[in-house]
C-alpha positions as CSV (number, residue, x, y, z in Angstrom):
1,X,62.2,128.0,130.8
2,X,61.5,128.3,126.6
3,X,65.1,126.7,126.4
4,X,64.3,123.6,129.1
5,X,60.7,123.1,127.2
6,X,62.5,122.4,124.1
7,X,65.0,120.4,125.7
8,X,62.0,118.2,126.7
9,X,60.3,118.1,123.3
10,X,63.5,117.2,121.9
11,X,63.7,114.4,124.2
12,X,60.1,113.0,123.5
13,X,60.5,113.1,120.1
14,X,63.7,111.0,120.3
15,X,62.1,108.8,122.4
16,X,59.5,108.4,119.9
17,X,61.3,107.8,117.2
18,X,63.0,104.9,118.8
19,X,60.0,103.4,120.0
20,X,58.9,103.7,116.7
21,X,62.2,101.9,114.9
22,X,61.8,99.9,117.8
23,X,58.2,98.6,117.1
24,X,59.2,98.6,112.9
25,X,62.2,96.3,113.8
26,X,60.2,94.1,115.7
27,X,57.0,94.0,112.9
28,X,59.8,93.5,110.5
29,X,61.4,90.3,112.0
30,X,58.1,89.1,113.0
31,X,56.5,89.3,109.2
32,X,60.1,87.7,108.5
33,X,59.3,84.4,110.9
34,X,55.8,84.7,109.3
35,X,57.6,83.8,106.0
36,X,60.0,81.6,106.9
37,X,56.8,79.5,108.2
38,X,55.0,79.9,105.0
39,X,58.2,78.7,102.8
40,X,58.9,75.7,105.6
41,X,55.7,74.5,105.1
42,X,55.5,74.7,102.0
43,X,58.9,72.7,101.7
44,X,57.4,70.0,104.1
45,X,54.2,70.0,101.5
46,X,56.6,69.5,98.6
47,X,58.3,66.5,100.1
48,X,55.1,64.7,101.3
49,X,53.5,64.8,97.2
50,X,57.2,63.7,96.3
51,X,56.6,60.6,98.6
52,X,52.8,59.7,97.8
53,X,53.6,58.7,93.9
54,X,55.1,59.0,90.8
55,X,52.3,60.8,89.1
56,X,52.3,63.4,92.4
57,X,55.7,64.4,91.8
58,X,54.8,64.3,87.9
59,X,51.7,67.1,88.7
60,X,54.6,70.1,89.1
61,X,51.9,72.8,90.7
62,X,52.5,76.2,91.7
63,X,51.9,77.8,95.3
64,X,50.4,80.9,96.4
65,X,50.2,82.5,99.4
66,X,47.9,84.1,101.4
67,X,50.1,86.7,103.3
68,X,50.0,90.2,101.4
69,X,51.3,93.4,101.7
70,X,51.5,96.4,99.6
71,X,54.7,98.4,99.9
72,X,56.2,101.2,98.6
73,X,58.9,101.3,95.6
74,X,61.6,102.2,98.3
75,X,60.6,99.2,100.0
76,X,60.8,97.2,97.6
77,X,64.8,95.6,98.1
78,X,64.5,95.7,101.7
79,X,61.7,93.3,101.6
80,X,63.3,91.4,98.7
81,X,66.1,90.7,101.2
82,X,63.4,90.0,104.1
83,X,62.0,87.0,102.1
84,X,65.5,85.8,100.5
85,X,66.7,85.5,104.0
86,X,63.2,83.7,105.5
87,X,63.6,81.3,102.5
88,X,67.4,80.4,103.4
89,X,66.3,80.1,107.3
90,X,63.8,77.7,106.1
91,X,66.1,75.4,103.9
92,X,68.4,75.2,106.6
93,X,65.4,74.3,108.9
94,X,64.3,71.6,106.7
95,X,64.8,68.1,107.6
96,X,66.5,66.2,104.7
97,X,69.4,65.3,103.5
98,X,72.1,68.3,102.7
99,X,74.9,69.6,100.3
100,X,77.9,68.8,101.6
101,X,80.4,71.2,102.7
102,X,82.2,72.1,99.4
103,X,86.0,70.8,100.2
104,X,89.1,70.7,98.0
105,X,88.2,68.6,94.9
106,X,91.6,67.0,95.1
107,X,90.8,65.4,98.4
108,X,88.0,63.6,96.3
109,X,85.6,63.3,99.8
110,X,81.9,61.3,99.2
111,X,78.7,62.1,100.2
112,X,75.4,60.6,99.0
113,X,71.7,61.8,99.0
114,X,68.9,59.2,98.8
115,X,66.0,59.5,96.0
116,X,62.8,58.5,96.8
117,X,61.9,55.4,96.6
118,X,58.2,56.7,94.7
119,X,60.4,58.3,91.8
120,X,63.3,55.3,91.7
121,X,63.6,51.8,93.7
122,X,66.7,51.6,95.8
123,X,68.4,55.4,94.2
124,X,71.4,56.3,95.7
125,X,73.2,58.9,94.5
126,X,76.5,59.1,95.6
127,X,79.0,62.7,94.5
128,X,81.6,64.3,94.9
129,X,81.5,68.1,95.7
130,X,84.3,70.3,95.9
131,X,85.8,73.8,95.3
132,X,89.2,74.3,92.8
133,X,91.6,77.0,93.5
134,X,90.2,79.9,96.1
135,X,87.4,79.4,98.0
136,X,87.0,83.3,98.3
137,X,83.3,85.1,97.3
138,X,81.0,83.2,95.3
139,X,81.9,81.0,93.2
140,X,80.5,79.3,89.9
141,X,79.2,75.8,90.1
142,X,79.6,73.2,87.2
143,X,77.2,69.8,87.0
144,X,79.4,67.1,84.9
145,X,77.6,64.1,84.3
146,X,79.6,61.0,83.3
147,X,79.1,58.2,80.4
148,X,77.5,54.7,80.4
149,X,80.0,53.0,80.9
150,X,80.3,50.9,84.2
151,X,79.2,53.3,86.7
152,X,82.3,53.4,89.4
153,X,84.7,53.9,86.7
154,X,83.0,56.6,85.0
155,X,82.5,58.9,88.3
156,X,86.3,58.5,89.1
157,X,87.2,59.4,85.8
158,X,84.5,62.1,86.3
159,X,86.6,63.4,89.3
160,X,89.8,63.2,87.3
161,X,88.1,65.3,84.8
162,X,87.0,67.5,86.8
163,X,90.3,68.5,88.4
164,X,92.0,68.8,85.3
165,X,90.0,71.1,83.4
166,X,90.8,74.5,83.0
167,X,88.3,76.9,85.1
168,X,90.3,77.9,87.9
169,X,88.4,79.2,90.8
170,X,85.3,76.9,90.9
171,X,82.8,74.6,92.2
172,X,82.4,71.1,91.0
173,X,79.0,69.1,91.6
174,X,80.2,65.0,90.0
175,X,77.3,62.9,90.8
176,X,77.2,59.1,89.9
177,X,74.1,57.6,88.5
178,X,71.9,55.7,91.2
179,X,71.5,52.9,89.0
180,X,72.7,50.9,85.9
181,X,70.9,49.0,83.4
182,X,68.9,49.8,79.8
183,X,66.8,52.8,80.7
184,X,68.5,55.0,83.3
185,X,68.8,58.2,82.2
186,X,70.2,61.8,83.3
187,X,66.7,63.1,82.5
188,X,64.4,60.8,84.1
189,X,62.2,61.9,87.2
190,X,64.9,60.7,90.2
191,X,67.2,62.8,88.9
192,X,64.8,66.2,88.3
193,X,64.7,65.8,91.9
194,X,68.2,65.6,92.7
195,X,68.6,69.2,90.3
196,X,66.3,70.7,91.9
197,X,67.6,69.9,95.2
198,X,70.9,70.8,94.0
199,X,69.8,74.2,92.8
200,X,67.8,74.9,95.8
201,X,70.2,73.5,98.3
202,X,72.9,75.4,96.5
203,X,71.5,79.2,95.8
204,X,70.8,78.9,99.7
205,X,74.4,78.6,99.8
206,X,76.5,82.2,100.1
207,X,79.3,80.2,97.9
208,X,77.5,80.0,95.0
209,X,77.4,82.6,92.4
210,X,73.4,82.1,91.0
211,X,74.4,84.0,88.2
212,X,77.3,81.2,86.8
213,X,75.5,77.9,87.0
214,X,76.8,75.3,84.0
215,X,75.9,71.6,83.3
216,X,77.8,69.4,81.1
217,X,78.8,65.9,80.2
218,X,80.4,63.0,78.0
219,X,78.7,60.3,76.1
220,X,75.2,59.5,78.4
221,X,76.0,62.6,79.9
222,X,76.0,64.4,77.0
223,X,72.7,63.0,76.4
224,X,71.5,64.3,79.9
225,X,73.2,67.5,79.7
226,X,71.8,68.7,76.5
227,X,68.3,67.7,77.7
228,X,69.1,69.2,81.3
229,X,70.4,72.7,79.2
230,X,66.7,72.5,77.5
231,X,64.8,71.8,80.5
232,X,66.4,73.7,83.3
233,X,67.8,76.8,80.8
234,X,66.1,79.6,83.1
235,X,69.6,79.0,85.5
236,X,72.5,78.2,83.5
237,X,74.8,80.4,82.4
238,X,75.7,77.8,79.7
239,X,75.7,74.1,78.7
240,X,78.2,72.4,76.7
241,X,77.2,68.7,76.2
242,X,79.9,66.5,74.6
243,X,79.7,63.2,72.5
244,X,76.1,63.3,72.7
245,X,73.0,64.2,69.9
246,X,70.0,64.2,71.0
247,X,66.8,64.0,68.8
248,X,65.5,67.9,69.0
249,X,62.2,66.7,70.2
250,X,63.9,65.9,73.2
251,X,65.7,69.1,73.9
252,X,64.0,72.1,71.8
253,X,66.6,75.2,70.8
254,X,64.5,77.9,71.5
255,X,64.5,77.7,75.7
256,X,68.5,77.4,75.1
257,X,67.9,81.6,73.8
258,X,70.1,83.4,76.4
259,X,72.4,81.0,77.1
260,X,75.9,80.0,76.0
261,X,75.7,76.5,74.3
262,X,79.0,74.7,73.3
263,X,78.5,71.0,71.3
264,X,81.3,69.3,70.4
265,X,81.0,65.7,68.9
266,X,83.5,63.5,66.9
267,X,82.9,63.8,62.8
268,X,83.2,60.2,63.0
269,X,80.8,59.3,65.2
270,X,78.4,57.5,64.0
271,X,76.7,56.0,66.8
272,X,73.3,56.3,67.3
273,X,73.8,58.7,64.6
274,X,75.3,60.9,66.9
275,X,77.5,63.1,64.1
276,X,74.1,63.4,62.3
277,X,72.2,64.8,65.1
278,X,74.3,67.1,66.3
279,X,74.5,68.3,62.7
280,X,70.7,69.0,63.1
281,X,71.3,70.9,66.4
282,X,73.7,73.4,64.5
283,X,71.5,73.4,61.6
284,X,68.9,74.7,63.8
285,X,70.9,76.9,66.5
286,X,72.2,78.3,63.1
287,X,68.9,78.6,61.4
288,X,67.3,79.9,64.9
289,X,70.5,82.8,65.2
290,X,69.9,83.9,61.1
291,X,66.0,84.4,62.1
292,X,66.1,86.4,65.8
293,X,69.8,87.3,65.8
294,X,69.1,90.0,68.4
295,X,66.8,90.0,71.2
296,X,64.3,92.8,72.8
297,X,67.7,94.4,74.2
298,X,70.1,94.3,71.1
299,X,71.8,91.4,72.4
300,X,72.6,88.2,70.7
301,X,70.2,85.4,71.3
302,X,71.5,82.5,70.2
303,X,74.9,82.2,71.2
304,X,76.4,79.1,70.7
305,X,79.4,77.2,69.1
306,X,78.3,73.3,67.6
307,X,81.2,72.0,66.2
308,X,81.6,68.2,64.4
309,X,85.9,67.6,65.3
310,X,87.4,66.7,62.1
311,X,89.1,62.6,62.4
312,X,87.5,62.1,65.4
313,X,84.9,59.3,66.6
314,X,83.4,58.7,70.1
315,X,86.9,60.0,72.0
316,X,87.4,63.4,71.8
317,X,89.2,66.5,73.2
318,X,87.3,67.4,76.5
319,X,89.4,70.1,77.7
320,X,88.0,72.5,75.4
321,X,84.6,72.7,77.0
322,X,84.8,74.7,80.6
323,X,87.0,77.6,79.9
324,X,84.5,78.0,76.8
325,X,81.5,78.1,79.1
326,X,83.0,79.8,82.1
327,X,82.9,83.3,80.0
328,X,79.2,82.9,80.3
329,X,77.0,85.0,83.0
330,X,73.5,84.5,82.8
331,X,71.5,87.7,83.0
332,X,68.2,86.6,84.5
333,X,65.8,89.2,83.5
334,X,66.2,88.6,79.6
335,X,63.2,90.5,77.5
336,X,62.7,88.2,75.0
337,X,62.1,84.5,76.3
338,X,61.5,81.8,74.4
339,X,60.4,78.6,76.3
340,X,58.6,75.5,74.6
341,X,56.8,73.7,77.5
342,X,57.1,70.2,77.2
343,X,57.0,67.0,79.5
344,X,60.4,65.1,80.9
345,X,59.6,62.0,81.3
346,X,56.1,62.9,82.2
347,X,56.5,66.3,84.1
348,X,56.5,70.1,83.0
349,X,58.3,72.9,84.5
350,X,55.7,75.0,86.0
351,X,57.5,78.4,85.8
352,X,60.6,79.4,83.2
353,X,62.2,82.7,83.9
354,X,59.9,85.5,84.3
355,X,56.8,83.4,83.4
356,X,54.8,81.2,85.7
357,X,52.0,78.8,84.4
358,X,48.8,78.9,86.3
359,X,46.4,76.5,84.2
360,X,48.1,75.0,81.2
361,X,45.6,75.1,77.9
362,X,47.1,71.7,76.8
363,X,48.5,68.2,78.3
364,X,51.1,68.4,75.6
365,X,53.6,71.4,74.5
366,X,53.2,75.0,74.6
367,X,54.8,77.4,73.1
368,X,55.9,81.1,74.9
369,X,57.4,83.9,72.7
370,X,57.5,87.0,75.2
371,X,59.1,90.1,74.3
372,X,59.4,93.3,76.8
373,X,59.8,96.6,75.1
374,X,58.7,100.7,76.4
375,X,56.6,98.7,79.1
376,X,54.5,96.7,76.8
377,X,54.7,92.7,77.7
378,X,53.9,91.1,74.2
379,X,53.1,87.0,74.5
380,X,52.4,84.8,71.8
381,X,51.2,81.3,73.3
382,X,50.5,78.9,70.9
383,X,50.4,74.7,71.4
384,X,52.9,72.6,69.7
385,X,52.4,69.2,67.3
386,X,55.3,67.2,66.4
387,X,55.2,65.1,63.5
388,X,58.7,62.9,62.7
389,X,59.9,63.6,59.0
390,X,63.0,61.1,59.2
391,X,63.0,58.0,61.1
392,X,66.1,55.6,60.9
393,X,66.0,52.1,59.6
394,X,67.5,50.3,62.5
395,X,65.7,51.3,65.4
396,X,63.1,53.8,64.4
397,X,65.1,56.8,66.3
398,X,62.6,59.8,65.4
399,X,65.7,62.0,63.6
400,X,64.0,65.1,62.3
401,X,61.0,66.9,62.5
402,X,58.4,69.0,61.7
403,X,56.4,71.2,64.2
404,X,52.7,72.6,63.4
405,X,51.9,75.5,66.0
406,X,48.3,76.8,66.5
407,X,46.8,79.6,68.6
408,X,46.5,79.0,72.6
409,X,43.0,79.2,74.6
410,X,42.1,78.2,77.7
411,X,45.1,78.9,79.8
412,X,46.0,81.5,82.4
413,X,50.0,82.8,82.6
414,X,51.0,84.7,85.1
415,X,53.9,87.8,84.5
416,X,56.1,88.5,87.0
417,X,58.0,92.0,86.3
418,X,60.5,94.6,88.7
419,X,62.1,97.5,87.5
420,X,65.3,95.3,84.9
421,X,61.6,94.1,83.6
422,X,59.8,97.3,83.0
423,X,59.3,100.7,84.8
424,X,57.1,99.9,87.7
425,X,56.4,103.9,87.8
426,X,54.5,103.7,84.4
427,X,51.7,101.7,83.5
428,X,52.4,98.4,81.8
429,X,50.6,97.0,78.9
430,X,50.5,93.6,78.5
431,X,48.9,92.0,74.6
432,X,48.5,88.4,74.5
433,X,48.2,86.2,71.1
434,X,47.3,90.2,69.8
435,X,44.7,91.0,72.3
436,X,45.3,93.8,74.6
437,X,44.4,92.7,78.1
438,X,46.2,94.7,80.8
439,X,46.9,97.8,81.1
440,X,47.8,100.0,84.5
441,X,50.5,100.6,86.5
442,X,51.5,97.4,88.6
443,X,52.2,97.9,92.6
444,X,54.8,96.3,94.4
445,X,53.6,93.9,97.0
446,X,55.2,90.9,99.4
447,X,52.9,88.0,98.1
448,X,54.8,88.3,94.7
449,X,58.1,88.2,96.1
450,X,57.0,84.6,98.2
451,X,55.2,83.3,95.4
452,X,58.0,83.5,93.2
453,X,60.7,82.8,95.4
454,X,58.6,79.6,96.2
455,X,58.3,78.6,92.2
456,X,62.6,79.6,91.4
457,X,64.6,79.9,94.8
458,X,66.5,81.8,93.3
459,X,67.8,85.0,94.9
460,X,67.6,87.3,91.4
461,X,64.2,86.3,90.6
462,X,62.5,87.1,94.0
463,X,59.5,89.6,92.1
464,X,58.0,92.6,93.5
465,X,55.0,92.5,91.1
466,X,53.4,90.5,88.7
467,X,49.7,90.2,85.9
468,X,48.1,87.2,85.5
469,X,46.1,87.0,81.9
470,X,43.8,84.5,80.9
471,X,43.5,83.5,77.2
């Protein structure tokens, strides 16, 4: 009878503990749809300010949701999974145009995606999207933007390019610019769109390695791709614009800090003064490298290789970019991140690695310096003036500079942190412009992990915790 009563307890309990997996599974996949609502509608949200105006699209905001839930540490990658999955399930649920289906770049096969009319009249953007050699695991993606020369030509040679160079097995994005004419740029608002659709479209993708992103381009496109590798630095593993110089106002140095960076322009090419200002860019990566060689982690900070090729002019070698770049993985928790905040043609990044801007203390630039080290989060936020030094005769290009930086107030920043970041067991200190103003152990909860897989879509940047700090 004592053996039969245990036989039933044994089978209660087992029926207990699957009713309780049961229920748990079912809890699970319905916080999961709960998600995949929130991030679908906030996708729909997104697309209806990007088709009211210019200015909307301009007023980059960030989102924050009301669904919380504290968890436990050894919860924390299972619902880091949850909420990468309910964000994939809602790109693929959104209506819009898609990535094509990555085929063999040889074959050379079209597609287009259509900008909005609110950002630029009548912008097509035709590519070309295909894999090179094995189409096995993930795989790194490269951007190439082409020149200024007569549009058609330039994105076939683009595709030419692309299949010739060097970085055997990979993923080739080649778009063509919507339009021609004196001002259409790489960098202009049209085309923010189309990278962030790439990015997004693409890290929902299982092809694509997140972690070996790359953007870089000839002539105009090195133009584009040296202001993209400012801009957008947070996901590339590297940038190597080519034939290019860009005015450092344009593309500050610092964000490039944890990055690969390869320049290459002719010696000879004195166009737009582009040999001179790409001088400027290695005077200052070199400058930049001599002052912070190391960051919070002992690793270099400023890797990069800006070189002026002897004899040459506009035309030169571009075979020696890709396999230069492809050695480059980005790690996406750096400790020390250096980020100047500053408009493209009118709009600011709301978020840049780690750090997400709630209320900005300035219309203008501001300037992070964060450094993680023994769990104390050290930010220096200070705004930034310009003032040109050197000016050319010609056309008044603004060629050097001088930058006056004074304290921050009035903003509010908010930290987001796991355990690459700091140890989420021990309290974390946070000291802003010198002012202690945190200072407790953070918990891991699931309205992190949304909000900033809502601000990077990114799947190594979906945060279990995070401090906001006013200053």
């Amino acid at each position: 009878m004592r053996q039969t009563n245990h036989f039933i307890i044994a089978v209660g309990l087992l029926f207990a503990l699957s009713a309780n997996t049961h229920i748990a599974h079912a809890q699970g996949r319905n916080m999961q749809e709960k998600v995949k609502n929130y991030f679908l509608q906030t996708l729909k949200t997104k697309q209806d300010e990007e088709l009211k105006s210019k200015e909307t699209y301009q007023r980059n905001r960030p989102y924050t949701t009301s669904i919380q839930q504290v968890m436990k540490a050894n919860e924390i990658a299972k619902n880091q999974k949850m909420v990468w999955t309910a964000w994939c399930e809602a790109n693929r649920a959104l209506k819009e145009e898609k990535l094509a289906k990555p085929e063999d770049l040889r074959k050379g096969v079209k597609a287009a995606w259509h900008l909005p009319m609110t950002l630029e009249k009548e912008a097509v953007m035709p590519y070309y999207y295909g894999r090179k050699g094995s189409s096995e695991g993930k795989l790194p993606l490269f951007l190439y933007l082409h020149g200024s020369g007569p549009k058609e030509q330039e994105w076939s040679t683009g595709l030419a390019l692309g299949n010739r160079f060097k970085d055997v097995p990979s993923l080739y994005f080649i778009p063509q610019i919507p339009n021609e004419g004196d001002y259409y740029r790489w960098w202009q608002v049209a085309k923010q769109f189309a990278w962030e659709r790439l990015l997004r479209q693409a890290l929902a993708e299982d092809n694509v390695d997140a972690n070996r992103l790359y953007v870089f381009g000839i002539s105009e496109g090195g133009y584009g791709s040296q202001r993209l590798a400012s801009f957008y630095a947070d996901y590339w593993a590297a940038a190597g614009p080519m034939a290019g110089g860009e005015p450092l106002k344009n593309a500050p140095i610092e964000n490039c800090a944890n990055i690969g960076f390869s320049f290459l322009t002719g010696a000879d090419d004195t166009g737009f003064y582009r040999n001179i200002l790409t001088y400027y860019t290695q005077v200052a990566f070199d400058s930049a490298q001599l002052a912070r060689p190391m960051d919070a982690d002992k690793r270099p900070l400023f890797v990069h290789r800006i070189n002026l090729l002897p004899g040459m002019q506009h035309h030169i070698n571009y075979d020696l970019t890709t396999p230069w770049l492809k050695n480059f993985v980005r790690n996406p928790y750096p400790k020390t991140v250096l980020w100047e905040d500053y408009e493209m043609d009118g709009r600011h990044r709301s978020g840049f690695y780690n750090l997400q801007v709630i209320a900005s203390p300035t219309k203008n630039r501001t300037y992070y310096d964060m450094t993680i080290h023994d769990n104390v989060v050290r930010v220096s936020i200070r705004e930034v003036e310009y003032t040109a030094v050197e000016r050319d005769k010609q056309w008044g290009i603004e060629m050097k500079f001088n930058r006056n930086y004074t304290t921050a107030k009035g903003g509010r920043l908010r930290i987001y942190l796991n355990n690459e970041l700091v140890d989420m067991a021990k309290p974390v200190t946070v000291i802003v412009n010198g002012q202690e103003c945190y200072r407790k152990t953070v918990k891991p909860n699931l309205q992190d992990m949304i909000n900033s897989c809502t601000e990077y879509y990114d799947p190594y940047r979906v945060y279990p915790a995070s401090i906001e700090v006013s200053y």
